[in-house]
C-alpha positions as CSV (number, residue, x, y, z in Angstrom):
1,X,131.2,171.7,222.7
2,X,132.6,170.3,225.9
3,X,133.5,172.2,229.3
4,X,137.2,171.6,228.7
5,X,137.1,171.5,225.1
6,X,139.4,175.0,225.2
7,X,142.6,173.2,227.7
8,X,142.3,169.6,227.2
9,X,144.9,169.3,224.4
10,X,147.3,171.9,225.8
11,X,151.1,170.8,226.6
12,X,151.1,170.0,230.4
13,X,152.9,172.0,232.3
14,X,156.6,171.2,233.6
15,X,158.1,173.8,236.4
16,X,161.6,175.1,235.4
17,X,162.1,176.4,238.9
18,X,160.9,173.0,240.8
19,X,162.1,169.5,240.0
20,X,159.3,166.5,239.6
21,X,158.8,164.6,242.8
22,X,160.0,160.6,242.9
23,X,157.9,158.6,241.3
24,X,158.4,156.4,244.3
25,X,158.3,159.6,246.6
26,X,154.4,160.4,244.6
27,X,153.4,156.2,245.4
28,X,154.3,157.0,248.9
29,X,151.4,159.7,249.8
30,X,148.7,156.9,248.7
31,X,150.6,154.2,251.3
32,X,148.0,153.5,253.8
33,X,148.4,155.2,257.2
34,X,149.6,153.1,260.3
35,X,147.8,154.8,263.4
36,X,150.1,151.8,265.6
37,X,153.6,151.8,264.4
38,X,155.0,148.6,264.9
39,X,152.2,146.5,266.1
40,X,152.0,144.0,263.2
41,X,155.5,143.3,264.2
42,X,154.8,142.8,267.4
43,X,152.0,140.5,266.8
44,X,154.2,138.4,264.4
45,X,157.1,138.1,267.4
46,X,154.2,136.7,269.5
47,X,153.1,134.6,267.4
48,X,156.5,133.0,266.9
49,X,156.8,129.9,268.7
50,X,160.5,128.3,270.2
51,X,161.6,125.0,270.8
52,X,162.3,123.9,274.5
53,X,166.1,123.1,275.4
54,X,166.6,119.5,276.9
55,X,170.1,119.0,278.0
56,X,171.8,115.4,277.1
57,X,172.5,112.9,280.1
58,X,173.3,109.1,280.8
59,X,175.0,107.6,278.2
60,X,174.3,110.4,275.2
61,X,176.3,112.4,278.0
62,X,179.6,110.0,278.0
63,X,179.4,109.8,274.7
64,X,179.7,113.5,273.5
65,X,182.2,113.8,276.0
66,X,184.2,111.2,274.2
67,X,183.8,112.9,271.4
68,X,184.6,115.8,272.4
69,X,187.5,114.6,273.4
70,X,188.9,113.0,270.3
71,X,187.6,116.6,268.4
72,X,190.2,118.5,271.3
73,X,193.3,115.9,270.0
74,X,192.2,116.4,266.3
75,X,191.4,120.5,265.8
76,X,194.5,121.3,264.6
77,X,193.3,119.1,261.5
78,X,189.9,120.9,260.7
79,X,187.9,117.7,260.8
80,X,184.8,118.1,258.8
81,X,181.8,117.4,261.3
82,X,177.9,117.5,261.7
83,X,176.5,119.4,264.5
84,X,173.3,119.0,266.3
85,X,172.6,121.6,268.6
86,X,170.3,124.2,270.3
87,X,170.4,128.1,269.8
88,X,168.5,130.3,272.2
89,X,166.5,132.9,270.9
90,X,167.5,136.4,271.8
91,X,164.1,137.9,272.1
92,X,162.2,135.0,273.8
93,X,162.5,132.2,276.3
94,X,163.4,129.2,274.5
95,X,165.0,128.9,271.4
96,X,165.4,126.3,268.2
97,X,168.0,123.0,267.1
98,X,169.7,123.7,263.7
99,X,171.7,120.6,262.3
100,X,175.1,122.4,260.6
101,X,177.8,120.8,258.6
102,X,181.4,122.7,258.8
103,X,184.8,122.4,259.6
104,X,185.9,122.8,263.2
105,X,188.5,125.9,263.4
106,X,189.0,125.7,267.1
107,X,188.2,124.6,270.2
108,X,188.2,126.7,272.9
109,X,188.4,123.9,275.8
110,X,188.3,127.1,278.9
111,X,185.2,128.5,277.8
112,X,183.7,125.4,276.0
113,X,182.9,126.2,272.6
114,X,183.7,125.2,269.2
115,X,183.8,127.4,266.4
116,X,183.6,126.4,263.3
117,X,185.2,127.2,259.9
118,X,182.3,130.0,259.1
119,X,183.0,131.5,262.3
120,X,179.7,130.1,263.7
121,X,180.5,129.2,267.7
122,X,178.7,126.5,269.3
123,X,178.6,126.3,273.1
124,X,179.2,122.5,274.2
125,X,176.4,122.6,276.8
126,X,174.3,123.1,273.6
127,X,175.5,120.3,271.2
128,X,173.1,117.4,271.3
129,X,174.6,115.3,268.6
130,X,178.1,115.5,266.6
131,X,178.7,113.3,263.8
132,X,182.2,112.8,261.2
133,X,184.2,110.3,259.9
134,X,186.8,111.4,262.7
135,X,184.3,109.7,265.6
136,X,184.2,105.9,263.4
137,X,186.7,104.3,265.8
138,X,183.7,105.1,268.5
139,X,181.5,102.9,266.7
């Protein structure tokens, strides 16, 4: 005869009074403890790297401009264009160039900025390239 022999096939007991705990809620008093909240995180934002900005001059310069120009005359239309541009990172110096494919929605010529049909704005001192079908009678 065993040590338990006399409770190990009783019905285990459920409290009428008390309801069970989570089973998520039970999982969470194994999780391992984190004597430094928050410093994995802050190891992983360090360890993020940015691009550089280079602003566009000479001739890339006089180009943009011109289409910038012809996308100002033709908003109204919604040309379809790809963009080419920088986006500066809001926790960090620097920032990264994301290539975007949308329809202008406006151009806001005073503050220089397009925005875009997905409500994305794009500051003009930021667009390094701009492609469409609209810029062909450049070429």
């Amino acid at each position: 005869m065993g040590k338990y022999d006399d409770i190990i096939n009783l019905p285990h007991h459920v409290s009428k009074k008390h309801p069970q705990m989570p089973i998520a809620d039970r999982a969470a008093q194994f999780a391992p403890f984190a004597a430094l909240t928050g410093y994995g995180e802050q190891i992983k934002e360090t360890a993020r790297t940015t691009e550089e900005f280079h602003q566009v001059s000479g001739r890339e310069k006089e180009e943009l401009d011109q289409k910038l120009q012809i996308l100002l005359q033709t908003q109204y239309k919604h040309p379809l264009i790809s963009t080419y541009y920088f986006t500066p990172d809001a926790r960090k110096q620097g920032g990264h160039y994301e290539k975007k494919t949308e329809y202008v929605k406006r151009i806001d010529s005073v503050k220089e900025y397009l925005i875009m049909k997905d409500d994305t704005i794009i500051r003009f001192h930021y667009i390094k390239q701009l492609h469409g079908e609209i810029f062909s009678r450049l070429t």
